[in-house]
py3Dmol code that shows the C-alpha trace and the ligand (Angstrom):
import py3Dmol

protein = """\
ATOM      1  CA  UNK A   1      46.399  86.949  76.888  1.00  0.00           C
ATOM      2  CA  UNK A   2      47.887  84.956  73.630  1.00  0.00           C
ATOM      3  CA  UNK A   3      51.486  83.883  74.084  1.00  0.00           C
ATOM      4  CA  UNK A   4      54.027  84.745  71.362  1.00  0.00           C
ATOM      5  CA  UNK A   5      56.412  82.226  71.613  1.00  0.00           C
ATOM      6  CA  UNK A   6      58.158  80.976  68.400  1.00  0.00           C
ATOM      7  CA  UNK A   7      59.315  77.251  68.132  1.00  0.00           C
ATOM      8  CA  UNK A   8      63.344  76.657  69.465  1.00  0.00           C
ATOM      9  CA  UNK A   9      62.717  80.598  71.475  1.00  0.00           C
ATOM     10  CA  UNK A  10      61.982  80.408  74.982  1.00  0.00           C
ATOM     11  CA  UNK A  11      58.187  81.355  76.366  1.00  0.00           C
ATOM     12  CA  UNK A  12      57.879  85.291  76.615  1.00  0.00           C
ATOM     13  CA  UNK A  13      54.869  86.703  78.243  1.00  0.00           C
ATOM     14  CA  UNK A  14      53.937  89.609  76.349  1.00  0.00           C
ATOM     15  CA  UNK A  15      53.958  92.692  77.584  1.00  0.00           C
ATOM     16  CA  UNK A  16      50.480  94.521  77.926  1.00  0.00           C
ATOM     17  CA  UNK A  17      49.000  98.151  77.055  1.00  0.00           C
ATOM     18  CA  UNK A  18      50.376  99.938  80.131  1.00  0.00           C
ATOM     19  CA  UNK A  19      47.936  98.846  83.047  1.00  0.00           C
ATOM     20  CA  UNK A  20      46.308 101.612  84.742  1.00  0.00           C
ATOM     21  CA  UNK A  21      47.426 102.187  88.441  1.00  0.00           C
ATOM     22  CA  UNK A  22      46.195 104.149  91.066  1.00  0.00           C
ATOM     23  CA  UNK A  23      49.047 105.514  92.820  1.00  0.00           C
ATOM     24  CA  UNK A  24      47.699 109.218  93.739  1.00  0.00           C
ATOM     25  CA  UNK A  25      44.292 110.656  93.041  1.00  0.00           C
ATOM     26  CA  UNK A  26      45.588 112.554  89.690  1.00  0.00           C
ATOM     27  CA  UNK A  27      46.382 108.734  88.096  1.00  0.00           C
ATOM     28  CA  UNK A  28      42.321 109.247  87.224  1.00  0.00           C
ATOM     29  CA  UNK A  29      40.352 111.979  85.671  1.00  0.00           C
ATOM     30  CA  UNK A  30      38.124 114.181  87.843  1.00  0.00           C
ATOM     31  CA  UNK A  31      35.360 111.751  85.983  1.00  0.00           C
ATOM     32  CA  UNK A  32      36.997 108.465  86.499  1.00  0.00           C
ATOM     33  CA  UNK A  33      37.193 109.681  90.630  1.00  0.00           C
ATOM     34  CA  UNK A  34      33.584 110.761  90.562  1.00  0.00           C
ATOM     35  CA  UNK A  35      32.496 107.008  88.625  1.00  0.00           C
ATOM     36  CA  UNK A  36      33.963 105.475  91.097  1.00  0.00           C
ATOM     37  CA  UNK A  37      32.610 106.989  94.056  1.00  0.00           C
ATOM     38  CA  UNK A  38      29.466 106.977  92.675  1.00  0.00           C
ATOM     39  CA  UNK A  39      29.567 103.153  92.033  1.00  0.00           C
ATOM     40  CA  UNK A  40      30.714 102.725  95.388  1.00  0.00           C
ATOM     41  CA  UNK A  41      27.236 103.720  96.622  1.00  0.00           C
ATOM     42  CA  UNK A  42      25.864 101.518  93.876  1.00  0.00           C
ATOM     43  CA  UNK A  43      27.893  98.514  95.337  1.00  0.00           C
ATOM     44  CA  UNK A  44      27.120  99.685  98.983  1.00  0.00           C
ATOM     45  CA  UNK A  45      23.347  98.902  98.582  1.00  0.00           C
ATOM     46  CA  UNK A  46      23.695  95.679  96.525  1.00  0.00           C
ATOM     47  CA  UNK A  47      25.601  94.356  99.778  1.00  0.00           C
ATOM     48  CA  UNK A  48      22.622  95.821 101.872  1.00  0.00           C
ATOM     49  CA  UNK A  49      20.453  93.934 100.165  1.00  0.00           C
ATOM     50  CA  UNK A  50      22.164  90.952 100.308  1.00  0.00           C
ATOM     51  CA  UNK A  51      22.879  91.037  96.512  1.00  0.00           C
ATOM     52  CA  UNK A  52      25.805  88.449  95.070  1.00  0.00           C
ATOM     53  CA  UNK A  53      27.585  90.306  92.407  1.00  0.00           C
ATOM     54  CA  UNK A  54      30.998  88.051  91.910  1.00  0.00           C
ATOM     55  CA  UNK A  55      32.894  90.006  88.231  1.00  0.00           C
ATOM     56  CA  UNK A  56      36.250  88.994  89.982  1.00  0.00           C
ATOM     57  CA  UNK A  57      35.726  85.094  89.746  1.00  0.00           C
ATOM     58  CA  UNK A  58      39.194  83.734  89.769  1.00  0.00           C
ATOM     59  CA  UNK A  59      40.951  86.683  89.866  1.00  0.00           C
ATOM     60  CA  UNK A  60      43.386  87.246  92.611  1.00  0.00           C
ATOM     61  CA  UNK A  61      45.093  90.325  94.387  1.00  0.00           C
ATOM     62  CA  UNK A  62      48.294  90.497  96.081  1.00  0.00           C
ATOM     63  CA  UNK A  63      48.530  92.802  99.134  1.00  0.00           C
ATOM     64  CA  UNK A  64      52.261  93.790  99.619  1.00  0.00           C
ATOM     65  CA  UNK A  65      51.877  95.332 103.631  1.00  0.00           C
ATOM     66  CA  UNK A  66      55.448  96.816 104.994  1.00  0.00           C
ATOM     67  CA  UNK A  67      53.377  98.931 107.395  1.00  0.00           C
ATOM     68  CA  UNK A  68      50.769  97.936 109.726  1.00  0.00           C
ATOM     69  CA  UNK A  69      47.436  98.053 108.514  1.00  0.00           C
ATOM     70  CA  UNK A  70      43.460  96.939 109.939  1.00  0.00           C
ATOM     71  CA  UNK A  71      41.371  98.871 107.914  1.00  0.00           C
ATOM     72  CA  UNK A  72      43.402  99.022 104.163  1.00  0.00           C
ATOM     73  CA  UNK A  73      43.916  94.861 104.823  1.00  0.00           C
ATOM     74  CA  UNK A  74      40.661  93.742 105.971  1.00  0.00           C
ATOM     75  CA  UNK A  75      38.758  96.035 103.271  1.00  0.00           C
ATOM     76  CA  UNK A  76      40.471  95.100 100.723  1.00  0.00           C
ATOM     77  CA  UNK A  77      40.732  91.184 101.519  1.00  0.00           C
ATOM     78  CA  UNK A  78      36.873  91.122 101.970  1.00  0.00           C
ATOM     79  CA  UNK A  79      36.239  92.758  99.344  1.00  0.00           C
ATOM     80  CA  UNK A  80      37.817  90.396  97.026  1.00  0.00           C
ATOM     81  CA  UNK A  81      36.133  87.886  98.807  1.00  0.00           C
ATOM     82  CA  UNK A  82      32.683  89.900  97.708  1.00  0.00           C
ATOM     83  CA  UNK A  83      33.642  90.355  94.662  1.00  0.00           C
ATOM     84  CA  UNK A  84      34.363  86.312  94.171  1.00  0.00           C
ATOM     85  CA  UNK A  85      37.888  86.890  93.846  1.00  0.00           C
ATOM     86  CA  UNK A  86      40.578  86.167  96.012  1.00  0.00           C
ATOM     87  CA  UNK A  87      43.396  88.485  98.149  1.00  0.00           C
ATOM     88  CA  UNK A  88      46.521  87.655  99.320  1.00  0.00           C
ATOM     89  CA  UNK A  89      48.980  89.176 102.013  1.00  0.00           C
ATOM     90  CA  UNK A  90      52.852  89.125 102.081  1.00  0.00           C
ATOM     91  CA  UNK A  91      54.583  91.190 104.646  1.00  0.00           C
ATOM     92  CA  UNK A  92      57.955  91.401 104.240  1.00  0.00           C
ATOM     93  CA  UNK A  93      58.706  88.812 107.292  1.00  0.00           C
ATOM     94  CA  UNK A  94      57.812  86.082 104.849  1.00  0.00           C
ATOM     95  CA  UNK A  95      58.647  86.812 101.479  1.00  0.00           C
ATOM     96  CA  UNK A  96      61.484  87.484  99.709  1.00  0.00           C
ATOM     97  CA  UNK A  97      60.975  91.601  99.900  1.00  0.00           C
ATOM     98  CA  UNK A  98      62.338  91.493 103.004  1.00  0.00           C
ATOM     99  CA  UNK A  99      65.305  89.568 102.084  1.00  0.00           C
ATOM    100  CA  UNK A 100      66.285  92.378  99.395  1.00  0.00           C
ATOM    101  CA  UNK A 101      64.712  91.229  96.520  1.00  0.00           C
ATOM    102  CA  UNK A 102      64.200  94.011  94.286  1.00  0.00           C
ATOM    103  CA  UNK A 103      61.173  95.851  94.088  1.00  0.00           C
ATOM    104  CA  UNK A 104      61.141  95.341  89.910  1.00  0.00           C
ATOM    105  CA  UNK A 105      61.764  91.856  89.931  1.00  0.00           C
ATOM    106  CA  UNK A 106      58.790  90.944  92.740  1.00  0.00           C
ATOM    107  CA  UNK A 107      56.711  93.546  90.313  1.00  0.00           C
ATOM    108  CA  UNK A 108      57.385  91.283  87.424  1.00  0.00           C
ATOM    109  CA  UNK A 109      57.020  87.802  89.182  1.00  0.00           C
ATOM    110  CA  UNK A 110      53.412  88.805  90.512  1.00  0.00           C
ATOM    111  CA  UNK A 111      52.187  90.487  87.370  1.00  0.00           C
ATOM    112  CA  UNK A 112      52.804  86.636  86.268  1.00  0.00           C
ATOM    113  CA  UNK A 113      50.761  85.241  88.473  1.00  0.00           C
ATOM    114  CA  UNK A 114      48.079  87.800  90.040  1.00  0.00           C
ATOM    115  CA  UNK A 115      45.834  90.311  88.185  1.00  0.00           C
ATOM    116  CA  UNK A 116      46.250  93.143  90.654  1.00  0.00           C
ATOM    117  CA  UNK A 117      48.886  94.315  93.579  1.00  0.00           C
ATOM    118  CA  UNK A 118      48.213  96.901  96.633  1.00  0.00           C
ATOM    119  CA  UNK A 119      50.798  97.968  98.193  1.00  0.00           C
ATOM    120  CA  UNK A 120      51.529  99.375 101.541  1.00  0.00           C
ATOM    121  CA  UNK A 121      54.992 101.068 101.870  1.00  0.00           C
ATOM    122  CA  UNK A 122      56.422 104.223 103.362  1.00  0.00           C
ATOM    123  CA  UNK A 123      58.681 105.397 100.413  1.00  0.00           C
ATOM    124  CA  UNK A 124      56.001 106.592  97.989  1.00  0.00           C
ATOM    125  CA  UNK A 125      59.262 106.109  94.600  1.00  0.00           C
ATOM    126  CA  UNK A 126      58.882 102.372  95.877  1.00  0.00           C
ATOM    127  CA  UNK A 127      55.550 101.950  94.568  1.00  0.00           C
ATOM    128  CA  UNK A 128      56.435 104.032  91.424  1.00  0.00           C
ATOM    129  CA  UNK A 129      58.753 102.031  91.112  1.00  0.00           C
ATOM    130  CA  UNK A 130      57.005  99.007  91.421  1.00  0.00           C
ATOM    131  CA  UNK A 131      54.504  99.785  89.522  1.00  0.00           C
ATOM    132  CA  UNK A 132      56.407 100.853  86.817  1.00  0.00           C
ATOM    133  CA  UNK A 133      57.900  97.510  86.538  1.00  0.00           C
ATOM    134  CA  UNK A 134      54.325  95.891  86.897  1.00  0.00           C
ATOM    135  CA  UNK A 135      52.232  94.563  83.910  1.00  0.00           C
ATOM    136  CA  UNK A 136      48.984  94.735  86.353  1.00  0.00           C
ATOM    137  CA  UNK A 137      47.111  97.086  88.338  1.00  0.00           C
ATOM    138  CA  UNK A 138      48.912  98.679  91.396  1.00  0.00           C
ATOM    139  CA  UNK A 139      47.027 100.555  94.123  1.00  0.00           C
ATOM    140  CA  UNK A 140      48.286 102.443  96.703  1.00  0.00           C
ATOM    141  CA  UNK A 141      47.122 101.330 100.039  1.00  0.00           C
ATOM    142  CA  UNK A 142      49.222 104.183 101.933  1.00  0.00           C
ATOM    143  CA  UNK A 143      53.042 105.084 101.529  1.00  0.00           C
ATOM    144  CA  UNK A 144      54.364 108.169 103.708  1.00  0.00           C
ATOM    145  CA  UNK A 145      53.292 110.765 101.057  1.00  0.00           C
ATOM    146  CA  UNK A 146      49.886 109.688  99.829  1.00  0.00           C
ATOM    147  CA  UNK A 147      46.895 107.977 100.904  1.00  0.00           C
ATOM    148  CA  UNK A 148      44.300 108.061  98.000  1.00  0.00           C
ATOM    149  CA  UNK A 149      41.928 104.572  98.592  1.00  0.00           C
ATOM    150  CA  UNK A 150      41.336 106.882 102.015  1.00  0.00           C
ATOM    151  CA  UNK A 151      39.851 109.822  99.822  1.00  0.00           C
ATOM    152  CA  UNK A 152      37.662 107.789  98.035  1.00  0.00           C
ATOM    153  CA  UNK A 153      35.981 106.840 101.421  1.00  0.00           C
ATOM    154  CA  UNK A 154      35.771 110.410 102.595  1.00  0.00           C
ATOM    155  CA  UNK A 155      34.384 111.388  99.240  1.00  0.00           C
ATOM    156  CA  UNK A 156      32.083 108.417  99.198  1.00  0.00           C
ATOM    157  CA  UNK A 157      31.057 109.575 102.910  1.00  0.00           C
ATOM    158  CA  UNK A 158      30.198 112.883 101.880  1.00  0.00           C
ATOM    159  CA  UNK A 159      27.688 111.797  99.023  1.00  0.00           C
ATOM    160  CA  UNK A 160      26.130 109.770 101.236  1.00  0.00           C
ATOM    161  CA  UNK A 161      25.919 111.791 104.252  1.00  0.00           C
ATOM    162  CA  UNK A 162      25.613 115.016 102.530  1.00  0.00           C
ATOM    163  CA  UNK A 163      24.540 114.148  98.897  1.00  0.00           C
ATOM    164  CA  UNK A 164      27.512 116.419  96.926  1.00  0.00           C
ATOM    165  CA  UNK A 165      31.211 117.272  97.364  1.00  0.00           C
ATOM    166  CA  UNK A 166      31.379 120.127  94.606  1.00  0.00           C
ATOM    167  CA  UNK A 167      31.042 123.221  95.934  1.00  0.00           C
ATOM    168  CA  UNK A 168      31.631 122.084  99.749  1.00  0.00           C
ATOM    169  CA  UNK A 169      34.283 123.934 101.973  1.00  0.00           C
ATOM    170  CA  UNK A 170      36.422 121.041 104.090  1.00  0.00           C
ATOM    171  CA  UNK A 171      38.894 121.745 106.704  1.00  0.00           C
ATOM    172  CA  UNK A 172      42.137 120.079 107.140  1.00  0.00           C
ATOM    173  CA  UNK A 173      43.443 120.600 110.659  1.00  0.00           C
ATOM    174  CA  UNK A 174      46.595 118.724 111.848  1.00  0.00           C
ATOM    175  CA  UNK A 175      49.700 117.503 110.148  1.00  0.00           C
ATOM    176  CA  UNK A 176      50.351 118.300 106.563  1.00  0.00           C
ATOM    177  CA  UNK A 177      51.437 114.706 105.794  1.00  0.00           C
ATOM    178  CA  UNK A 178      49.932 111.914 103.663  1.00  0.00           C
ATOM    179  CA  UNK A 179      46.151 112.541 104.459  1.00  0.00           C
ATOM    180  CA  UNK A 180      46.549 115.965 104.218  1.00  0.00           C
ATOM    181  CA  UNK A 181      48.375 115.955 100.649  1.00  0.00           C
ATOM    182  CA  UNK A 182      45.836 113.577  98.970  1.00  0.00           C
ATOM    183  CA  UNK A 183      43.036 116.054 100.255  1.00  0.00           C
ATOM    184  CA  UNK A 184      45.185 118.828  98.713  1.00  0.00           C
ATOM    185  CA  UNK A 185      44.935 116.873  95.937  1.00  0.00           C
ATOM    186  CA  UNK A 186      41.381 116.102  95.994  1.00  0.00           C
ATOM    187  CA  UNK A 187      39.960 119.521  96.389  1.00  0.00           C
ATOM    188  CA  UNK A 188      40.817 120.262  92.228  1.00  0.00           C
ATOM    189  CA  UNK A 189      39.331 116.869  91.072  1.00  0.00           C
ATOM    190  CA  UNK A 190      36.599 116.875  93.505  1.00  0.00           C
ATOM    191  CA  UNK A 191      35.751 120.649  92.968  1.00  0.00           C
ATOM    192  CA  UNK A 192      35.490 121.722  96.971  1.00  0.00           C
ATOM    193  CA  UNK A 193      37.691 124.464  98.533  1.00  0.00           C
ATOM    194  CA  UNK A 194      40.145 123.436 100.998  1.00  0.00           C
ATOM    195  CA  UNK A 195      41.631 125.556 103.686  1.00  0.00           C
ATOM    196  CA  UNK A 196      44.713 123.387 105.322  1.00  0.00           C
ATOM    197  CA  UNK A 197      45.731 125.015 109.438  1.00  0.00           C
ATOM    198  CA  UNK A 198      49.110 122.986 110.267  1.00  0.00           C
ATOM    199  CA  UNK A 199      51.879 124.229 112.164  1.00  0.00           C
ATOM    200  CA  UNK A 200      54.883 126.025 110.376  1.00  0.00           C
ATOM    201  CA  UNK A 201      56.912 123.091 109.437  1.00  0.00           C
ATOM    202  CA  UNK A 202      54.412 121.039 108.755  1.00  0.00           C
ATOM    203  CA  UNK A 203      52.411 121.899 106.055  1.00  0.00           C
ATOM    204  CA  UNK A 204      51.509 119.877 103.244  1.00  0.00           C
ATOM    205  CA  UNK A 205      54.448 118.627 100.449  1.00  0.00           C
ATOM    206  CA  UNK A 206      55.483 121.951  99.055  1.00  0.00           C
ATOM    207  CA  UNK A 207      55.946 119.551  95.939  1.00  0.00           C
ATOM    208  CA  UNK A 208      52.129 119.809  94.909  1.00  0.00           C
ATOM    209  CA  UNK A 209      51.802 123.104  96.049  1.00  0.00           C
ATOM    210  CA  UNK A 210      50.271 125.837  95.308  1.00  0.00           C
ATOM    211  CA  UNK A 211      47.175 123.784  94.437  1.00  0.00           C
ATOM    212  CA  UNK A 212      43.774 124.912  92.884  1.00  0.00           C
ATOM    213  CA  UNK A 213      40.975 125.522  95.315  1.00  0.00           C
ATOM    214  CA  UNK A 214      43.801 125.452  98.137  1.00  0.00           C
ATOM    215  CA  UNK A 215      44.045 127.713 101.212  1.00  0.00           C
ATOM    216  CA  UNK A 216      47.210 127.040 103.547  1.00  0.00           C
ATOM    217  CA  UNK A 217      46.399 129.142 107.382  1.00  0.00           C
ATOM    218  CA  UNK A 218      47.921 128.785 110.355  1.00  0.00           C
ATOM    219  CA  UNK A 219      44.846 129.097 112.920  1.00  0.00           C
ATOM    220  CA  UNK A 220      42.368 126.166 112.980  1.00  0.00           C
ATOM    221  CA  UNK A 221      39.368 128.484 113.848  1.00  0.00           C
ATOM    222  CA  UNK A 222      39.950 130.347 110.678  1.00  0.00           C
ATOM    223  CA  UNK A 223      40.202 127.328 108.562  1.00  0.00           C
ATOM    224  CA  UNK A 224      37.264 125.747 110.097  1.00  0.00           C
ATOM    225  CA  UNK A 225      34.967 129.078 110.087  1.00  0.00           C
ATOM    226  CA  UNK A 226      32.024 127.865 107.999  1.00  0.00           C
ATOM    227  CA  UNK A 227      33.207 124.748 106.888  1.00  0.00           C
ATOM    228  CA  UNK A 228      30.431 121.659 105.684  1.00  0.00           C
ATOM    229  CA  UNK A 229      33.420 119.245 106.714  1.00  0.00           C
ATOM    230  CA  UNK A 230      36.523 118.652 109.096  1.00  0.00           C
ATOM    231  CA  UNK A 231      39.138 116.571 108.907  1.00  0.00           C
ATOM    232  CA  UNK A 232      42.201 115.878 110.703  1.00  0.00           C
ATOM    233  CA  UNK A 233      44.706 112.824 111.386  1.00  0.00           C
ATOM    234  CA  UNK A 234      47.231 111.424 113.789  1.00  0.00           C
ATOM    235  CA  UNK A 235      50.445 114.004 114.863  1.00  0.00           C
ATOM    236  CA  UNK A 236      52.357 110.777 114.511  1.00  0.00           C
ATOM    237  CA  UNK A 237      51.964 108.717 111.481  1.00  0.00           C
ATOM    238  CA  UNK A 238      53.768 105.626 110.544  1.00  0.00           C
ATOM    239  CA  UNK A 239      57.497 106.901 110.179  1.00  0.00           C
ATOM    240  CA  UNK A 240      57.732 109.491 112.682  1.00  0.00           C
ATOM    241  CA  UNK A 241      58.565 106.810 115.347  1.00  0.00           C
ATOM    242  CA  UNK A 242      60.531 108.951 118.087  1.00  0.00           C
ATOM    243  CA  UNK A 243      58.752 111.886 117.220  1.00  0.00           C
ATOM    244  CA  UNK A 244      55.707 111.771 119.386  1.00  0.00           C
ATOM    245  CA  UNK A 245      56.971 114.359 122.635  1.00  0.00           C
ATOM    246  CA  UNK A 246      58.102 116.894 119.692  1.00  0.00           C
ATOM    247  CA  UNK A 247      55.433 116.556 118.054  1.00  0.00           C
ATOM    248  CA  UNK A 248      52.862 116.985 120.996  1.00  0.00           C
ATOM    249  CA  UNK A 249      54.691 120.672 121.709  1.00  0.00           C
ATOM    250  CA  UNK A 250      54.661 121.356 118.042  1.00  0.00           C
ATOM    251  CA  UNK A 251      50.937 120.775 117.209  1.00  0.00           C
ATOM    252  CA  UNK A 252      49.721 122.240 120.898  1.00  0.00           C
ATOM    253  CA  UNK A 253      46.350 123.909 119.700  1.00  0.00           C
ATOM    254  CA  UNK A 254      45.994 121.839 116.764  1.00  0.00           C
ATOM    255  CA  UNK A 255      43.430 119.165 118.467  1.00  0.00           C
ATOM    256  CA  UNK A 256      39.895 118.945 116.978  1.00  0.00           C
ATOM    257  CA  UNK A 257      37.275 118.869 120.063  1.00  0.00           C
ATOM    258  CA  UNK A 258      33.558 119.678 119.818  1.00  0.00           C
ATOM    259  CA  UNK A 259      34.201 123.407 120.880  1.00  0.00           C
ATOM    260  CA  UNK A 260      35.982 123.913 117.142  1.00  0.00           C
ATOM    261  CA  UNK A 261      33.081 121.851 115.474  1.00  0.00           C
ATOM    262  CA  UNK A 262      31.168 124.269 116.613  1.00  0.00           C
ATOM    263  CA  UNK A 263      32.813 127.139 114.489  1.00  0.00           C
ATOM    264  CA  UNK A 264      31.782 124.854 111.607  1.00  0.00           C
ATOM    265  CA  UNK A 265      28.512 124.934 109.506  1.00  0.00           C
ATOM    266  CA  UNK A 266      26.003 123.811 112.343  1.00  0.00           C
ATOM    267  CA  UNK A 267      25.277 120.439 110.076  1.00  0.00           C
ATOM    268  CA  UNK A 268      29.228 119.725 109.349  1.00  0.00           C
ATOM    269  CA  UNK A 269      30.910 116.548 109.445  1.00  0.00           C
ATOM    270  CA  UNK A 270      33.657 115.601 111.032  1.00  0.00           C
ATOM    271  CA  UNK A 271      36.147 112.687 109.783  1.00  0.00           C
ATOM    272  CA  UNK A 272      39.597 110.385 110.761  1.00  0.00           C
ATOM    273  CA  UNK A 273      40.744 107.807 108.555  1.00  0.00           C
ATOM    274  CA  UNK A 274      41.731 106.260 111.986  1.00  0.00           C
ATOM    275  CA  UNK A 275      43.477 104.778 113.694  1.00  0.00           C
ATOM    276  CA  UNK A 276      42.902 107.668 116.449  1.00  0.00           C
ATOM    277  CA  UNK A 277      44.896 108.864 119.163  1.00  0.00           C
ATOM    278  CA  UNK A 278      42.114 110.891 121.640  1.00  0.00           C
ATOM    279  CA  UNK A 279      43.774 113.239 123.657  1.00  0.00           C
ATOM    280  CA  UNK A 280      46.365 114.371 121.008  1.00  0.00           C
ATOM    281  CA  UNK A 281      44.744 115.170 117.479  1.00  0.00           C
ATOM    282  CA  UNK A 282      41.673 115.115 119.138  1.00  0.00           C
ATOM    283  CA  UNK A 283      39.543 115.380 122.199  1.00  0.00           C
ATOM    284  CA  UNK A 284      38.415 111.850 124.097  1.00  0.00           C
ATOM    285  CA  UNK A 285      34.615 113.071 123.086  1.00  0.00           C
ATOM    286  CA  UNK A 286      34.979 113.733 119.497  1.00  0.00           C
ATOM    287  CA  UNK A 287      34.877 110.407 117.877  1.00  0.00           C
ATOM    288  CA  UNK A 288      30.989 110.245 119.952  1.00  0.00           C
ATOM    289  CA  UNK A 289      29.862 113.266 118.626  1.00  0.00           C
ATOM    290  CA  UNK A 290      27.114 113.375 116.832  1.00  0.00           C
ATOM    291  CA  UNK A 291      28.857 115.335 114.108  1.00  0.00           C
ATOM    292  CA  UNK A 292      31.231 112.409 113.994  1.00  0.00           C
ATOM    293  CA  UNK A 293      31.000 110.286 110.740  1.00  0.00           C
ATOM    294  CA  UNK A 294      34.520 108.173 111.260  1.00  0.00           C
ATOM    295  CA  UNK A 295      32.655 104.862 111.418  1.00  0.00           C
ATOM    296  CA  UNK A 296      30.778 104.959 108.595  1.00  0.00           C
ATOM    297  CA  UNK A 297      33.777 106.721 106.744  1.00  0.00           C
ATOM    298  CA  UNK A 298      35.753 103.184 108.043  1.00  0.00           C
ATOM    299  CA  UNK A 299      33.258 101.354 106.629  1.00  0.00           C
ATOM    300  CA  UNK A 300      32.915 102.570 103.057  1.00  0.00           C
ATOM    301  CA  UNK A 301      36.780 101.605 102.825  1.00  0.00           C
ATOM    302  CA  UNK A 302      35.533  98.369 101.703  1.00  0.00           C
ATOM    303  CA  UNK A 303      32.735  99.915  99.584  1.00  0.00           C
ATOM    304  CA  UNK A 304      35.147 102.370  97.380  1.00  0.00           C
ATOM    305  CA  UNK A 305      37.792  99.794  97.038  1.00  0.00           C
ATOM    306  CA  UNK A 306      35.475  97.270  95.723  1.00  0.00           C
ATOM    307  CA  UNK A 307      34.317 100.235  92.912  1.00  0.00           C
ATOM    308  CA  UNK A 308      38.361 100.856  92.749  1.00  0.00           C
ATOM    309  CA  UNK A 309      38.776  96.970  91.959  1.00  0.00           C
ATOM    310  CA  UNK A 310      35.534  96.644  89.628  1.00  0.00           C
ATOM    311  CA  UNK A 311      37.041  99.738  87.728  1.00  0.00           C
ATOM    312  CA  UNK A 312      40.575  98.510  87.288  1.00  0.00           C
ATOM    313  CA  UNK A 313      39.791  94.979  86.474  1.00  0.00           C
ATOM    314  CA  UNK A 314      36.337  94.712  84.888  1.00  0.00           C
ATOM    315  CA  UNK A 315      35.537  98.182  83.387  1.00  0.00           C
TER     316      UNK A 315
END
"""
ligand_1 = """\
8
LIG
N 42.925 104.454 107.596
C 43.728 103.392 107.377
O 44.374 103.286 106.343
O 43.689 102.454 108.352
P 44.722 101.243 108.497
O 46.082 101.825 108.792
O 44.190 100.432 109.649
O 44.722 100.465 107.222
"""
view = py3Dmol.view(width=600, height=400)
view.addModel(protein, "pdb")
view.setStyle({"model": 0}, {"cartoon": {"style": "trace"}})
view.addModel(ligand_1, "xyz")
view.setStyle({"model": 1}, {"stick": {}})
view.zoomTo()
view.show()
């Protein structure tokens, strides 16, 4: 990027084009989603075959974790690594975000210095706001409302186990929280029907509701009656700390176990962006069953994120 300083004016770094971001699945087009999962398959067999493919030489990405993470960290970090790039972590225990420095002005320091930013943060406006202050890239790597680098794993799952998402029924059966909203999201750009069964009280973010190719019931069975894929997640994410008894009453008949597979198509899938709790969202068996495809879907984290990196930064 050319500078445009004058002589006697102090050094300005110009401002870019707006960067693209990935913040929620509608940030792409239904085509730019479906590139990108694609490529992720392309990029999953070059590493198979022991392929080097390095576009990300010298480039570096800063990973901004104020929640836990194994998965979203390691995926990412590796696969800047594989791509010939370079990641970095800062938690907020050592660096100045956790000393109140505002989100903008740690936006506009690393856009000076870093070519893309993930970010891991419970208020989703916090990475709005971040990245609205950013001159790079900004993913979303999980904030309390959405979780979109998770669908692209599912979707990329679903190709691979299953060969198409359009026109496939998938059932959502647990809390309507993050997970849950980015698949509500999903099912219009991915073309697949989605029937949601949560609790009343916690159904998906009446903010991006009603949704096309959306179904909201209240009894699993009837949302998993036929269904080519089930999904469910944790009755106690990240920020419901002090929840978990309440919780347990409230989503009593909400675990996935075998028995409700079974009301399924008989080739389903079954999915959990993990980490798992067995004996709450689901049975201690279901994670072994052969319908189970969680490890593989943990494994094309690093796959889709890679395409999500190639995409923001090379393409
Ligand atoms: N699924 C997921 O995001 O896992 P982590 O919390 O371990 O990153």
């Amino acid at each position: 990027m050319a500078r445009t300083d004058t002589p006697g004016s102090p050094p300005q770094t110009p401002r870019c084009p707006a960067p693209k971001h990935f913040l929620t699945l509608p940030d792409f087009t239904a085509d730019e989603l479906n590139r990108v999962v694609g490529r992720a398959g392309v990029l999953k067999e070059m590493w198979r075959q022991g392929q080097h493919y390095e576009p990300l030489k010298g480039r570096t990405l800063a990973m901004v974790f104020e929640l836990s993470s194994t998965r979203t960290r390691v995926s990412f970090e590796v696969g800047m690594h594989q791509l010939g790039g370079h990641a970095l972590n800062l938690s907020p225990n050592d660096s100045q975000l956790g000393r109140g420095e505002p989100v903008e002005d740690t936006a506009r320091v690393l856009s000076e210095m870093v070519d893309a930013v993930m970010i891991r943060t419970f208020d989703h406006d916090k990475v709005e706001r971040f990245a609205a202050a950013a001159s790079v890239p900004v993913i979303n790597g999980m904030t309390g409302r959405f979780h979109p680098c998770q669908l692209l794993a599912d979707m990329q799952t679903l190709v691979e186990v299953r060969g198409e998402i359009a026109g496939t029924t998938v059932a959502f059966v647990g809390d309507g929280h993050n997970m849950c909203n980015s698949y509500v999201r999903a099912a219009g750009l991915f073309g697949f029907e989605l029937r949601v069964a949560t609790p009343r009280g916690h159904e998906p973010d009446q903010g991006i509701l009603p949704a096309p190719n959306v179904e909201l019931v209240e009894n699993p069975a009837d949302a998993v009656d036929g269904a080519d894929l089930l999904v469910t997640d944790v009755w106690s994410s990240m920020g419901h700390e002090g929840e978990e008894a309440d919780r347990r009453t409230a989503f009593d008949g909400y675990q996935v176990t075998p028995a409700l597979m079974d009301k399924a198509k008989p080739d389903a899938l079954f999915m959990h962006c993990l980490p798992a709790h067995r004996g709450e969202e689901i049975s201690d068996d279901m994670l072994d069953d052969p319908r189970s495809v969680a490890w593989v879907e943990a494994g094309n984290r690093l796959h889709s994120q890679k395409a999500l990196l190639e995409f923001l930064l090379v393409a």
